[in-house]
Each structure stands twice: as structure tokens, then as C-alpha cells.
PDB file of N, CA, C and O in Angstrom:
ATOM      1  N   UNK A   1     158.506 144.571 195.280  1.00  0.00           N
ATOM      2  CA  UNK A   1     158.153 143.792 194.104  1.00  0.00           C
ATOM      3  C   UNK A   1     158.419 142.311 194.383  1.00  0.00           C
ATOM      4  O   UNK A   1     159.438 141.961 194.979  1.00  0.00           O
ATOM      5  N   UNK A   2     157.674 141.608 194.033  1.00  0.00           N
ATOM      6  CA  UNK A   2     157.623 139.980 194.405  1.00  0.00           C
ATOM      7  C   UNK A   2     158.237 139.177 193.141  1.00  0.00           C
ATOM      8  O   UNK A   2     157.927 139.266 191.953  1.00  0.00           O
ATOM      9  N   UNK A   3     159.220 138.352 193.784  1.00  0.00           N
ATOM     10  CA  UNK A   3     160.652 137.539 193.102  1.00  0.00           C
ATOM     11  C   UNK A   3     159.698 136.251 193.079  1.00  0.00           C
ATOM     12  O   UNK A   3     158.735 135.827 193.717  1.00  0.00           O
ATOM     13  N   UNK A   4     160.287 135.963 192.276  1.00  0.00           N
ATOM     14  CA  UNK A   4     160.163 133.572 192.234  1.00  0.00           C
ATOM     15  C   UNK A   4     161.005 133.521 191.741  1.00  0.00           C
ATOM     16  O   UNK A   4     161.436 134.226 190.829  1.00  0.00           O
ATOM     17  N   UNK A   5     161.650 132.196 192.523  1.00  0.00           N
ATOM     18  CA  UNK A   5     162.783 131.423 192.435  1.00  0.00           C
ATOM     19  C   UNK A   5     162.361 129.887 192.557  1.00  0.00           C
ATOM     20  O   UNK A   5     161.831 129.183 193.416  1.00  0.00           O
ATOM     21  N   UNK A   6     162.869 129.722 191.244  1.00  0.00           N
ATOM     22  CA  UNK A   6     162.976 127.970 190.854  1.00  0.00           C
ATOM     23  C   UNK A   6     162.974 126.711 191.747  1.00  0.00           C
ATOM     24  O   UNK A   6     163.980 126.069 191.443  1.00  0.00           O
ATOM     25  N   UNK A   7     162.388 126.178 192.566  1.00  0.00           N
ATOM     26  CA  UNK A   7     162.521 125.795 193.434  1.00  0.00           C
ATOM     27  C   UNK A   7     163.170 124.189 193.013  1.00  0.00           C
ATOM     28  O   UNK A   7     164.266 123.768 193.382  1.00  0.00           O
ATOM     29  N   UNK A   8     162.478 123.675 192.414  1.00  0.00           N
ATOM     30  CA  UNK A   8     162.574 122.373 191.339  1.00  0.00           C
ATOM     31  C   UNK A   8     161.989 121.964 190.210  1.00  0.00           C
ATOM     32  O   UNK A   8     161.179 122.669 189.608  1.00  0.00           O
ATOM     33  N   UNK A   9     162.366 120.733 189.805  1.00  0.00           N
ATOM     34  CA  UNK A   9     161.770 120.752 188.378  1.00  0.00           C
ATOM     35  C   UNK A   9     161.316 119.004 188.452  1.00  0.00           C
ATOM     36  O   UNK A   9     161.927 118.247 189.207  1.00  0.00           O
ATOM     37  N   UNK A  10     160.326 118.583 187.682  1.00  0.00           N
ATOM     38  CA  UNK A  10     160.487 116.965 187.643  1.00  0.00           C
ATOM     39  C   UNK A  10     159.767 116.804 185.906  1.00  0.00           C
ATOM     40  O   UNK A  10     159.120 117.621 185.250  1.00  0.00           O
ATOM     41  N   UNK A  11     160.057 115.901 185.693  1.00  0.00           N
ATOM     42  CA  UNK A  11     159.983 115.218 184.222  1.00  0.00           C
ATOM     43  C   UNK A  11     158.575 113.925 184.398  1.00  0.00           C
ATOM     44  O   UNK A  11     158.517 112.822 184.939  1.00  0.00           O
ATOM     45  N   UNK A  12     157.645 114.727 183.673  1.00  0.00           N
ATOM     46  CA  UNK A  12     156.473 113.259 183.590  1.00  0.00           C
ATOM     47  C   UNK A  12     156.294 112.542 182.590  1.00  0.00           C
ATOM     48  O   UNK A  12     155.833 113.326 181.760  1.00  0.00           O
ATOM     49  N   UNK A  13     156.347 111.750 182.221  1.00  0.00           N
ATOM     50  CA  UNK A  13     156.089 110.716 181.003  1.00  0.00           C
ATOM     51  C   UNK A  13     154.521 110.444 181.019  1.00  0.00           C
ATOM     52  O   UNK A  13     154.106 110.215 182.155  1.00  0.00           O
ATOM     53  N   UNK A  14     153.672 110.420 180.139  1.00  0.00           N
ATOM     54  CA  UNK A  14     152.791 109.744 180.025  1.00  0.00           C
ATOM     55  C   UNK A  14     152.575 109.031 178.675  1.00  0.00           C
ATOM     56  O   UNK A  14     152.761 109.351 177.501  1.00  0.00           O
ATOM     57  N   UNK A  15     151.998 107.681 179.457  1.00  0.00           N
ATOM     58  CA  UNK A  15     151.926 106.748 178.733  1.00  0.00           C
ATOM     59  C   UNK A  15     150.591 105.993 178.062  1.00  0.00           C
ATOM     60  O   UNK A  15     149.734 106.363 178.865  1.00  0.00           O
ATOM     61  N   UNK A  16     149.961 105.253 177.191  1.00  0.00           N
ATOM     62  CA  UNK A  16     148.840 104.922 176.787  1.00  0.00           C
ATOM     63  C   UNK A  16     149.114 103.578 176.841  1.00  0.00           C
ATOM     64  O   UNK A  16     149.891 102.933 176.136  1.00  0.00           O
ATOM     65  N   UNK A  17     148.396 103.205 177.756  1.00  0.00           N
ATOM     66  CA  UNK A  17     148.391 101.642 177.819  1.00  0.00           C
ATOM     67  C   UNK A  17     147.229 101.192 177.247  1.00  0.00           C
ATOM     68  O   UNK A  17     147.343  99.986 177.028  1.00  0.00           O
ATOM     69  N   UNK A  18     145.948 101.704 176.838  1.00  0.00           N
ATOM     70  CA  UNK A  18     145.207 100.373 176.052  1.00  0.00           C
ATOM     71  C   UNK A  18     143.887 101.794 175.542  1.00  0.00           C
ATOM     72  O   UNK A  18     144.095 103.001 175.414  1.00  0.00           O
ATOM     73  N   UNK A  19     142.990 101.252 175.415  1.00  0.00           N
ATOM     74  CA  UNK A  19     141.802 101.756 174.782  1.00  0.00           C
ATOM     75  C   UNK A  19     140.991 101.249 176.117  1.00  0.00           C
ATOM     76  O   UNK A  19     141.457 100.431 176.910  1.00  0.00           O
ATOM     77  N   UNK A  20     139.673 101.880 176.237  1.00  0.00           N
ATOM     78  CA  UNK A  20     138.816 101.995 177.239  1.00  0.00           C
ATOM     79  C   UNK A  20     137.389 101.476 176.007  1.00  0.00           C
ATOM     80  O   UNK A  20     137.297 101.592 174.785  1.00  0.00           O
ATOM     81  N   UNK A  21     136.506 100.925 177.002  1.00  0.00           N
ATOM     82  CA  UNK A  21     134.825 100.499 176.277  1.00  0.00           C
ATOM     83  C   UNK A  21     134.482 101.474 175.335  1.00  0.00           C
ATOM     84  O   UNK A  21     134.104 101.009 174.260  1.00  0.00           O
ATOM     85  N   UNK A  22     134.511 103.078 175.459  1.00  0.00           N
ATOM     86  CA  UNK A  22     134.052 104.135 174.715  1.00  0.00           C
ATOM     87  C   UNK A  22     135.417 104.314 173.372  1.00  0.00           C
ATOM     88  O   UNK A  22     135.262 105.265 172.605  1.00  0.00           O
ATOM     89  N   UNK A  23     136.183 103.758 173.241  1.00  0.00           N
ATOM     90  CA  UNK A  23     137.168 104.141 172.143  1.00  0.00           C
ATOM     91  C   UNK A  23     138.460 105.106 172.962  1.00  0.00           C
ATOM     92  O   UNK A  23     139.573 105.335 172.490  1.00  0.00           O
ATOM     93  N   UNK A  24     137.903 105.592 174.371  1.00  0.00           N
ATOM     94  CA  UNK A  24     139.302 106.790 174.693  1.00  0.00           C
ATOM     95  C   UNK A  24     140.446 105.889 174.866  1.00  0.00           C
ATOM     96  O   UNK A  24     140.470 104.665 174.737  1.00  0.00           O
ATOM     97  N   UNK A  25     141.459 106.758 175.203  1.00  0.00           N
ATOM     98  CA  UNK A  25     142.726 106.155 175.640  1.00  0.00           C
ATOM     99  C   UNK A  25     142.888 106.127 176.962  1.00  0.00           C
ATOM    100  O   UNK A  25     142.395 107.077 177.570  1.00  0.00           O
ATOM    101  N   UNK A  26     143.565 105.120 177.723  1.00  0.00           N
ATOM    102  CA  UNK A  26     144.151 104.851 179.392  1.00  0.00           C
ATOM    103  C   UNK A  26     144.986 105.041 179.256  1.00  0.00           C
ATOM    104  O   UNK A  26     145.788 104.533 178.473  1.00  0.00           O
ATOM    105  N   UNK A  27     145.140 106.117 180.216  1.00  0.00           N
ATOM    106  CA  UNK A  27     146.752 106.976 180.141  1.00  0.00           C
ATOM    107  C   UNK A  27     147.421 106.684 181.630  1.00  0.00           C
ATOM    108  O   UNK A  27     146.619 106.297 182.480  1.00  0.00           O
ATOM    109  N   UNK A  28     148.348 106.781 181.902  1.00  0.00           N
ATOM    110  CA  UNK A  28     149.045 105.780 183.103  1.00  0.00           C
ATOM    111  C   UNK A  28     150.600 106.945 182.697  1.00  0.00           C
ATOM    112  O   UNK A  28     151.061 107.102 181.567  1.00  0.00           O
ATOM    113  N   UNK A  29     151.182 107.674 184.123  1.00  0.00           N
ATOM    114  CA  UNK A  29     152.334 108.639 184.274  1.00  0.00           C
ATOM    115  C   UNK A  29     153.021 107.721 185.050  1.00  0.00           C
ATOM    116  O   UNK A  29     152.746 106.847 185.872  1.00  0.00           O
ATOM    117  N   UNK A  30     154.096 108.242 184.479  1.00  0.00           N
ATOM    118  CA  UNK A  30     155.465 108.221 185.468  1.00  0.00           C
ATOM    119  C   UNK A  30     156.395 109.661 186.087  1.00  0.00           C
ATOM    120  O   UNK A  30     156.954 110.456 185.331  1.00  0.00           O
ATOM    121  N   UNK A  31     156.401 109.745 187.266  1.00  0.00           N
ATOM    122  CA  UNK A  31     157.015 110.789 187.399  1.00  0.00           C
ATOM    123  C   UNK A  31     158.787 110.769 187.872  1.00  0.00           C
ATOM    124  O   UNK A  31     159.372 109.946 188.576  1.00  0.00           O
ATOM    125  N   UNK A  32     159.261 111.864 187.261  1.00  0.00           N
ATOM    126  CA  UNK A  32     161.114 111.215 187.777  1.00  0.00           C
ATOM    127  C   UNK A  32     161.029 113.361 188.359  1.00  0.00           C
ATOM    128  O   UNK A  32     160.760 114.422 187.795  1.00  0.00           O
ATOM    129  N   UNK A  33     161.477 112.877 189.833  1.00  0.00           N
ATOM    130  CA  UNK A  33     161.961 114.365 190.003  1.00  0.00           C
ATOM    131  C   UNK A  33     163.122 114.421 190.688  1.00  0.00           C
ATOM    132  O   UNK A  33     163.597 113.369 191.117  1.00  0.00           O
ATOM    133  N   UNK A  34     163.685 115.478 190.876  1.00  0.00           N
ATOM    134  CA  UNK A  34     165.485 116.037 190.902  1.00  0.00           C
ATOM    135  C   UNK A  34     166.184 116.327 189.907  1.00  0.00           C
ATOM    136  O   UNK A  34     167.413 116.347 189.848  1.00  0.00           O
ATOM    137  N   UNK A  35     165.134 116.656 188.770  1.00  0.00           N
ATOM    138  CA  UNK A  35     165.566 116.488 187.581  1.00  0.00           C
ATOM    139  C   UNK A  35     166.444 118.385 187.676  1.00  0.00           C
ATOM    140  O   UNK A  35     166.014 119.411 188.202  1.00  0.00           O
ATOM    141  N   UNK A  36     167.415 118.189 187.108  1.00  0.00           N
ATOM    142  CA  UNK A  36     167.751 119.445 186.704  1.00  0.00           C
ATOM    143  C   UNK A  36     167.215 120.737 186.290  1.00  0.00           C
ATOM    144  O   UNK A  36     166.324 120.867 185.450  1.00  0.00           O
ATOM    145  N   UNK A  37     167.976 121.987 187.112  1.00  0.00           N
ATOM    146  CA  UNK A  37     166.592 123.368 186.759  1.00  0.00           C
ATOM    147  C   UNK A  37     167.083 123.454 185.745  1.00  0.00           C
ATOM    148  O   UNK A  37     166.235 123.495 184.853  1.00  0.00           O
ATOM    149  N   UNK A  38     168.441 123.523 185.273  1.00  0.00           N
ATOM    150  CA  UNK A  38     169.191 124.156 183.976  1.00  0.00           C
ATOM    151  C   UNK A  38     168.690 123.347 182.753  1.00  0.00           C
ATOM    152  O   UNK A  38     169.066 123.778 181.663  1.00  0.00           O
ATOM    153  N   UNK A  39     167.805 122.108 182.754  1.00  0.00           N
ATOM    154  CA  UNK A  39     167.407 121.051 181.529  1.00  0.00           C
ATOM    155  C   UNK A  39     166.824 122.074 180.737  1.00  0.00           C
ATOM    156  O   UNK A  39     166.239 123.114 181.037  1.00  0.00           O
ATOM    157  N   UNK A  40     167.122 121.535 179.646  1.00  0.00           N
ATOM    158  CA  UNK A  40     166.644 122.334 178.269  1.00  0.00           C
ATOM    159  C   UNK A  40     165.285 121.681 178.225  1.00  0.00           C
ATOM    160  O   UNK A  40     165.151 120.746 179.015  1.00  0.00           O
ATOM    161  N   UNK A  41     163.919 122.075 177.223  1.00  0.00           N
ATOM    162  CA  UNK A  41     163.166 121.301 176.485  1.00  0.00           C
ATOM    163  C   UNK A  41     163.425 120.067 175.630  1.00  0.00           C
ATOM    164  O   UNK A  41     162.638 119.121 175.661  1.00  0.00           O
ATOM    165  N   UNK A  42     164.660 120.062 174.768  1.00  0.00           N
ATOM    166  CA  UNK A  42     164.977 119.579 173.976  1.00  0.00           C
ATOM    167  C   UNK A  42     166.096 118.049 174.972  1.00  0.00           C
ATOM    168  O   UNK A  42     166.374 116.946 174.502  1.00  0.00           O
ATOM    169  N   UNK A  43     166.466 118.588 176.336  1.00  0.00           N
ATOM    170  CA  UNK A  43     167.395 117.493 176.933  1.00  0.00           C
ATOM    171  C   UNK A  43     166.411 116.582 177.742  1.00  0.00           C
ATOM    172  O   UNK A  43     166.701 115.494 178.239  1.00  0.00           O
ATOM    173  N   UNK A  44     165.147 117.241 177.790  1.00  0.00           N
ATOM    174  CA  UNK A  44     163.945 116.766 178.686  1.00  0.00           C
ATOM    175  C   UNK A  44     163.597 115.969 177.581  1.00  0.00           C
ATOM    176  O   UNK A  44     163.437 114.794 177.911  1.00  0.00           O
ATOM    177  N   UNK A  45     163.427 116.189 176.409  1.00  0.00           N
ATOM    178  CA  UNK A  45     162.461 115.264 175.465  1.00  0.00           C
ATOM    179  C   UNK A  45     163.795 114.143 175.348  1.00  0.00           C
ATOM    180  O   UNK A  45     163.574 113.104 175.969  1.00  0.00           O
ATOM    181  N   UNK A  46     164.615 114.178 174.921  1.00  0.00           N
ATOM    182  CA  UNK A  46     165.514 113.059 174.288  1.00  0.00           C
ATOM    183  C   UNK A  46     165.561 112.494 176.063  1.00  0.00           C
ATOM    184  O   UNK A  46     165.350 111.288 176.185  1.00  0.00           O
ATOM    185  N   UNK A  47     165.742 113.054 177.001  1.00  0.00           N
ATOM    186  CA  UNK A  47     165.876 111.882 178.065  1.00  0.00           C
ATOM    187  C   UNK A  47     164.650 111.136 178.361  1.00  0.00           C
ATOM    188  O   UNK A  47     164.635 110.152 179.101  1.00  0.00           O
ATOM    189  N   UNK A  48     163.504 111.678 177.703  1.00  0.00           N
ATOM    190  CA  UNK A  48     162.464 110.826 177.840  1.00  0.00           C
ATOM    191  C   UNK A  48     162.036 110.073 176.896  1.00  0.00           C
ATOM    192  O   UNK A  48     160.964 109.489 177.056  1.00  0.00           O
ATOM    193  N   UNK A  49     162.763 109.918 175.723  1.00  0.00           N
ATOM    194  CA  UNK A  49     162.783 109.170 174.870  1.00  0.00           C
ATOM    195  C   UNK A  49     163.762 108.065 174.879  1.00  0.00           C
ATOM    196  O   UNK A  49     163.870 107.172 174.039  1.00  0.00           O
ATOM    197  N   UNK A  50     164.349 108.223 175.778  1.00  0.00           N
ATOM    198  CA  UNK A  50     165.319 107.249 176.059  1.00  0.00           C
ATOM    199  C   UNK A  50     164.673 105.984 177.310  1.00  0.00           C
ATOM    200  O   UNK A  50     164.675 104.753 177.275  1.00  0.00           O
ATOM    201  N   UNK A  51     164.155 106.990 178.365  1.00  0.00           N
ATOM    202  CA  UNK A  51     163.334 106.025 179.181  1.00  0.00           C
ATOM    203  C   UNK A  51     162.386 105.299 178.466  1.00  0.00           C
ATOM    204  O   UNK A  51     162.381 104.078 178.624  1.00  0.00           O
ATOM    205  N   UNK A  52     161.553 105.830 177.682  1.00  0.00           N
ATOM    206  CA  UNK A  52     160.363 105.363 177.153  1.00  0.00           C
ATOM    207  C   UNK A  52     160.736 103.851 176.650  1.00  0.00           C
ATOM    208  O   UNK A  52     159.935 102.957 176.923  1.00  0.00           O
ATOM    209  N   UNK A  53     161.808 103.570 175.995  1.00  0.00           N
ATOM    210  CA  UNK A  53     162.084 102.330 175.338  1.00  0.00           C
ATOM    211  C   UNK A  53     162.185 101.440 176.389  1.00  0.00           C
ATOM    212  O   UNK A  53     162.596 100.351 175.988  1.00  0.00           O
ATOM    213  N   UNK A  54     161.902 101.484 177.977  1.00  0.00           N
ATOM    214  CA  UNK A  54     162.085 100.747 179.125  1.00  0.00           C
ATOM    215  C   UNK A  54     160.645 100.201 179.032  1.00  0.00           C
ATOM    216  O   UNK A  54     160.556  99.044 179.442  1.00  0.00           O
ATOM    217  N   UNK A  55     159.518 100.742 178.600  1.00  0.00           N
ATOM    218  CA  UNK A  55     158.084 100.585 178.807  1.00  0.00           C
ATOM    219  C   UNK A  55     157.700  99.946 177.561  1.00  0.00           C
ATOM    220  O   UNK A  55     158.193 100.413 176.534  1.00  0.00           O
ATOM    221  N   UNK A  56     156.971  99.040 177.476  1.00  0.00           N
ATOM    222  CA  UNK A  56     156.022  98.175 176.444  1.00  0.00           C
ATOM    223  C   UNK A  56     155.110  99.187 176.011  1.00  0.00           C
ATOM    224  O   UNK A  56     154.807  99.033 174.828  1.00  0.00           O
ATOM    225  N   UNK A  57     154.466 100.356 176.664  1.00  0.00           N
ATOM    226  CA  UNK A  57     153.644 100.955 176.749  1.00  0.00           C
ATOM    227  C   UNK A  57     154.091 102.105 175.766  1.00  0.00           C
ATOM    228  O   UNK A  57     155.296 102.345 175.690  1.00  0.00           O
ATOM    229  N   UNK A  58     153.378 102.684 175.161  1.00  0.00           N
ATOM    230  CA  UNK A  58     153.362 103.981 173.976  1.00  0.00           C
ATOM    231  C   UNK A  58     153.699 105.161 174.626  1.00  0.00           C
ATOM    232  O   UNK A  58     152.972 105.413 175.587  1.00  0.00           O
ATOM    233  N   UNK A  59     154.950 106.294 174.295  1.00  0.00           N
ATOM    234  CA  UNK A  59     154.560 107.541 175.106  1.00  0.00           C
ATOM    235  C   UNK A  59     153.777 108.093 174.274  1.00  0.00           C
ATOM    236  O   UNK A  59     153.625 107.988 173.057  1.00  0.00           O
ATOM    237  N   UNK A  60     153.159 108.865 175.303  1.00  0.00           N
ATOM    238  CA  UNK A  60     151.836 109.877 174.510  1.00  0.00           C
ATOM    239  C   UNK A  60     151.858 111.058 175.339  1.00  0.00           C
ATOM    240  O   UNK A  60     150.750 111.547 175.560  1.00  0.00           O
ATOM    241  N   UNK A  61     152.851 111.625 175.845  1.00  0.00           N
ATOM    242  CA  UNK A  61     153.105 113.040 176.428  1.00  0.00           C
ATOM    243  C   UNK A  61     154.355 112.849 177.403  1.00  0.00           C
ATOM    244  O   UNK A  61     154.717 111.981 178.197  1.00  0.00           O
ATOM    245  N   UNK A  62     154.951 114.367 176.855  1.00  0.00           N
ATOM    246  CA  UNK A  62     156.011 114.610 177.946  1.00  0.00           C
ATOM    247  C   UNK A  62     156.118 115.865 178.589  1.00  0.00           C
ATOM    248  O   UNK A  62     156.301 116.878 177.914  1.00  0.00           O
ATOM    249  N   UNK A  63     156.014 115.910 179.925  1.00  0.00           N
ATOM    250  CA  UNK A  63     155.855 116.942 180.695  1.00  0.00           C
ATOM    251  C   UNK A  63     156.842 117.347 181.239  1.00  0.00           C
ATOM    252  O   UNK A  63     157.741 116.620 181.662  1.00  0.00           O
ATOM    253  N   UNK A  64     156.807 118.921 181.322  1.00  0.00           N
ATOM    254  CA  UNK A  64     157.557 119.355 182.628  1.00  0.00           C
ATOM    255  C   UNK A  64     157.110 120.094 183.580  1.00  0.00           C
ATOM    256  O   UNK A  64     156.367 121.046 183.339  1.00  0.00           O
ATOM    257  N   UNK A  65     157.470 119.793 184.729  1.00  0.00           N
ATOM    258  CA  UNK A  65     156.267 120.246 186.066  1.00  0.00           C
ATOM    259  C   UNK A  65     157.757 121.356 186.730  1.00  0.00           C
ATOM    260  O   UNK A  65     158.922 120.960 186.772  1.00  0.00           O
ATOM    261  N   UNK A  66     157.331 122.591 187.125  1.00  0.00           N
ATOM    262  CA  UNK A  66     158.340 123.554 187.780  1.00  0.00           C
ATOM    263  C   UNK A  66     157.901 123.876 189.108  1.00  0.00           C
ATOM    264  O   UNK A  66     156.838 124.479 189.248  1.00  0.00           O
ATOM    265  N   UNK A  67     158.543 123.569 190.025  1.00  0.00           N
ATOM    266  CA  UNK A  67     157.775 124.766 191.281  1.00  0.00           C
ATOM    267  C   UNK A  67     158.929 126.165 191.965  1.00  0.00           C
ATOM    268  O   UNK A  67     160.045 126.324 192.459  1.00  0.00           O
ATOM    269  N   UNK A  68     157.598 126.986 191.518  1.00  0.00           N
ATOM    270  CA  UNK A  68     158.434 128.099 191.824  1.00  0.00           C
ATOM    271  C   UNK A  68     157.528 128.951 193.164  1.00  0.00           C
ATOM    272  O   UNK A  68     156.401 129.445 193.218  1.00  0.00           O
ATOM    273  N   UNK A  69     158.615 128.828 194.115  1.00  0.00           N
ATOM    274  CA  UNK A  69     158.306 130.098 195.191  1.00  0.00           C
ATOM    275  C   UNK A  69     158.231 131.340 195.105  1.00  0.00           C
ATOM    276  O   UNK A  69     159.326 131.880 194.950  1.00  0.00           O
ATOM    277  N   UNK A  70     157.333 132.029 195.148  1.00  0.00           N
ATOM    278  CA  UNK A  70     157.007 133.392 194.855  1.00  0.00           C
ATOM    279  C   UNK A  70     157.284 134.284 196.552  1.00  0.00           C
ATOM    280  O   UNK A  70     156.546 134.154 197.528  1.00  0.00           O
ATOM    281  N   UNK A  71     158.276 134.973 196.495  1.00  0.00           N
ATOM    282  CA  UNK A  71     158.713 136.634 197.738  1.00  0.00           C
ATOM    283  C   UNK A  71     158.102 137.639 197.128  1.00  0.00           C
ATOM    284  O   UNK A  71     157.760 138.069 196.027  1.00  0.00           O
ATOM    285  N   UNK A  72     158.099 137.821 198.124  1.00  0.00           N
ATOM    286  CA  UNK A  72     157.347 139.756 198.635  1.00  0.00           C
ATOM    287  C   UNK A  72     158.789 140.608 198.899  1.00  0.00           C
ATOM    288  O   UNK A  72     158.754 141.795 199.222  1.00  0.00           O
TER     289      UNK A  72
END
């Protein structure tokens, strides 16, 4: 039976920096990784609400990216 194990985790911010000719939004990431496997949802959002006040720029999404290795 085939295992996965957590390999790492990283935290993306995305941000909206302006409006485009058609009305969409320009979205522009930041990525921070080494981030902790044990982070909660809730320790991921408040630490990215904390970065965010570093940026002029609006957050408009917060991600979490996992990579997990899959055994046989």
C-alpha cells in the first residue's frame, strides 16, 4: 500500500496591484517557503496578514502549497 509523507509546506500571498484595460485584476505572488508542516490554517492566515501590511499592494489570496512524496 502506498504512504505520502509531508515533504514541505510554503505560504503564497497574492496580491492585486492595479486593474488591467479590460476591468480584470493584476495579480502579482509572493512566495515564503520553510514554512512549518505543523502550521495551522488559521496560523497561516494571521501570519499572512501580518506580512501583508509590508505591501502597499491589496491581499487578494492566501495560499498553501504542500509537497508530498508518495511510497510504494
Amino acid at each position: 500500500m502506498a504512504q505520502g509523507f509531508l515533504e514541505s509546506t510554503k505560504l503564497r500571498l497574492v496580491f492585486q496591484t492595479g486593474m488591467d484595460d479590460e476591468g480584470k485584476p493584476i495579480l502579482r505572488s509572493k512566495t515564503f517557503s520553510n514554512v512549518t508542516k505543523a502550521a495551522t490554517a488559521d496560523q497561516l492566515y494571521q501570519a499572512a496578514n501580518a506580512l501583508s501590511v509590508l505591501s502597499i499592494d491589496q491581499l487578494n489570496k492566501v495560499e498553501r502549497n504542500d509537497s508530498t512524496e508518495i511510497m510504494g
